[in-house]
C-alpha positions as a Python dict, from the first residue, in 0.01 Angstrom:
ca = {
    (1, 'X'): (0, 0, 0),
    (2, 'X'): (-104, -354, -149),
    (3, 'X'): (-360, -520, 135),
    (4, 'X'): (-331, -905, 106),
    (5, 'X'): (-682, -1080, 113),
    (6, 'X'): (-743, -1461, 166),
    (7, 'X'): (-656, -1676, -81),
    (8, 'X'): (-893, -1807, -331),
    (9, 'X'): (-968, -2130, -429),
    (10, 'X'): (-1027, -2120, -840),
    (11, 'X'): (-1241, -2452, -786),
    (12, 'X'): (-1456, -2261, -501),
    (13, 'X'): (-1510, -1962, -772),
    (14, 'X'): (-1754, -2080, -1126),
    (15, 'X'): (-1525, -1847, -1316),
    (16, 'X'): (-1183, -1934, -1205),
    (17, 'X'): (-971, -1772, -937),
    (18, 'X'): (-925, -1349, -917),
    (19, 'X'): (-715, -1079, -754),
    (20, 'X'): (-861, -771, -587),
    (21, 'X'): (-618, -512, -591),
    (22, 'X'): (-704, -147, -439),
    (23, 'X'): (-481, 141, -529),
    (24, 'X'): (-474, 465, -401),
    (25, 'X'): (-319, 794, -538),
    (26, 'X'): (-142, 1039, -288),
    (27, 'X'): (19, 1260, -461),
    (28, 'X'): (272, 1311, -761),
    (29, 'X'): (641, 1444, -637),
    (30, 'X'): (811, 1671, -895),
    (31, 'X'): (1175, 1772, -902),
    (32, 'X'): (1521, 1675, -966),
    (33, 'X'): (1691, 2005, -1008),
    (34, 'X'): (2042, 1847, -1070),
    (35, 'X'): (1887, 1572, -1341),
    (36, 'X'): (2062, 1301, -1175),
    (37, 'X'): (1760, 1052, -1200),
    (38, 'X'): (1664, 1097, -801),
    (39, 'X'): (1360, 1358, -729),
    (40, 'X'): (1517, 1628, -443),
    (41, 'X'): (1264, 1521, -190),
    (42, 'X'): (1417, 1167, -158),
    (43, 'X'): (1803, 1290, -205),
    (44, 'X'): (1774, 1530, 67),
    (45, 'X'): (1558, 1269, 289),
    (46, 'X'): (1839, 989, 263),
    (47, 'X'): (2088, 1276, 369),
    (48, 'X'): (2325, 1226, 57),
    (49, 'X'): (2215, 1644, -55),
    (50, 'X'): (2190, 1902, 204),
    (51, 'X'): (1918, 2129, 244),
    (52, 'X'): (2048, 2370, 478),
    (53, 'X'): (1758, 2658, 421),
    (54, 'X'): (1511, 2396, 394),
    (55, 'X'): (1356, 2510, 69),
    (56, 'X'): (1334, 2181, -20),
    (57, 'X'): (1566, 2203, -306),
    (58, 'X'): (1905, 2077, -274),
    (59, 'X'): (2182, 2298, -174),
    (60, 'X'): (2389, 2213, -493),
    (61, 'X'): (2144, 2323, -747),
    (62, 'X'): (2124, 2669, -587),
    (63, 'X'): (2487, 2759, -741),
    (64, 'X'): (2575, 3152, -575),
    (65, 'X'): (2237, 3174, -385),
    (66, 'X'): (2345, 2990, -118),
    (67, 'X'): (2634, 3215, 30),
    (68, 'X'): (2838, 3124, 361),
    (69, 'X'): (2927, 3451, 476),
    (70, 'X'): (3145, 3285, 807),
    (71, 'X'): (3181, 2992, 918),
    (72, 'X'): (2880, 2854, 1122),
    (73, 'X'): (2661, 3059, 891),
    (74, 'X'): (2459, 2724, 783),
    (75, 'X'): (2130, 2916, 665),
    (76, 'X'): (2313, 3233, 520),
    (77, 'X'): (2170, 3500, 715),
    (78, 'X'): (2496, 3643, 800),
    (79, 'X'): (2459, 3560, 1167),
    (80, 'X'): (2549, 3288, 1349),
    (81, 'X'): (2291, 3184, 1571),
    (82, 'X'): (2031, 2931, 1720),
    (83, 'X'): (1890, 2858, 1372),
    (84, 'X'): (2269, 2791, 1275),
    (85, 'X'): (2309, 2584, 1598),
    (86, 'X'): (1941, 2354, 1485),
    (87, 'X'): (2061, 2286, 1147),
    (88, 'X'): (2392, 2119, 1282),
    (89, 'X'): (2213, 1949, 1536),
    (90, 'X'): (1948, 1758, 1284),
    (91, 'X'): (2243, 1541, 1145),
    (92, 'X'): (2467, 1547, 1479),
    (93, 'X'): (2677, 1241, 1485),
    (94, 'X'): (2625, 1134, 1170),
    (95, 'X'): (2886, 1041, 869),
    (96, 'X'): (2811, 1349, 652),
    (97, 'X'): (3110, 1428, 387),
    (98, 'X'): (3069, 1724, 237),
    (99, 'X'): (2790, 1909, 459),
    (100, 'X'): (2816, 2248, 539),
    (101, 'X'): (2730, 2132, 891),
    (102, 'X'): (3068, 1956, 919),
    (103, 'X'): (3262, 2254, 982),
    (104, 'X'): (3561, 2102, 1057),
    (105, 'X'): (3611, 1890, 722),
    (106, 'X'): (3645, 1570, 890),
    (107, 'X'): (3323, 1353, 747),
    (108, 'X'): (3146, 1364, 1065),
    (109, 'X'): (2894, 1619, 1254),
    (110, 'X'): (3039, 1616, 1585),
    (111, 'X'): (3102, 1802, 1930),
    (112, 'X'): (3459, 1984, 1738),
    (113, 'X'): (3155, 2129, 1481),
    (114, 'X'): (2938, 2273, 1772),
    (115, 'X'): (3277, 2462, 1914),
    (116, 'X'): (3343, 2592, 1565),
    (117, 'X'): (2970, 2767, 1528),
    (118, 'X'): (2976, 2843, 1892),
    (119, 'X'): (3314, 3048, 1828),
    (120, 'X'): (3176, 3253, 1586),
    (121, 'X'): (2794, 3281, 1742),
    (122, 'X'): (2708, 3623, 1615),
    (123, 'X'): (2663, 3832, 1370),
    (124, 'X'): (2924, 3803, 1081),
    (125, 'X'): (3165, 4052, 981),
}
């Protein structure tokens, strides 16, 4: 964050007018597993990548690790439970295309996507 300070004359100053600018570092943030120019943190932030373990690392650049053993299975344990039931809530009536949270394929996370987990709450066969 840039803090503004009062604006200075240069014929109030002997050596013309300055800026005082204070910067401070957080932190660097590292990763873009798919290479697409947008670090993972900030892709799965602004919603456009799921995260559905919540590893932090987009869903996509998992390939096979990430296995939906039945539908409702959102975090792959092979149950479908409340954990299941949490991660469809976080993006519940949103526009989500292509999450694994919109269980019934129409672009939204919606009441028809809780009946579908709920139907198969339990352990998958």
């Amino acid at each position: 964050d840039l803090t503004a300070s009062v604006a200075v004359n240069a014929d109030q100053c002997p050596s013309g007018s300055y800026c005082m600018v204070e910067i401070a570092y957080t932190a660097a943030v590292t990763g873009d597993c798919n290479a697409n120019s947008l670090l993972d943190v900030c892709e799965i932030a602004e919603h456009p990548e799921p995260d559905v373990n919540g590893d932090g690392v987009p869903d996509a650049c998992q390939g096979s690790s990430l296995v939906f053993v039945c539908q409702g299975d959102l975090d792959g344990n092979h149950s479908v439970d409340a954990g299941d039931l949490s991660l469809l809530l976080v993006n519940f009536g949103r526009a989500m295309p292509g999450d694994p949270s919109d269980l019934d394929g129409d672009g939204i996370i919606g009441n028809p996507d809780i009946g579908l987990l709920l139907l198969n709450f339990g352990q998958c066969q």
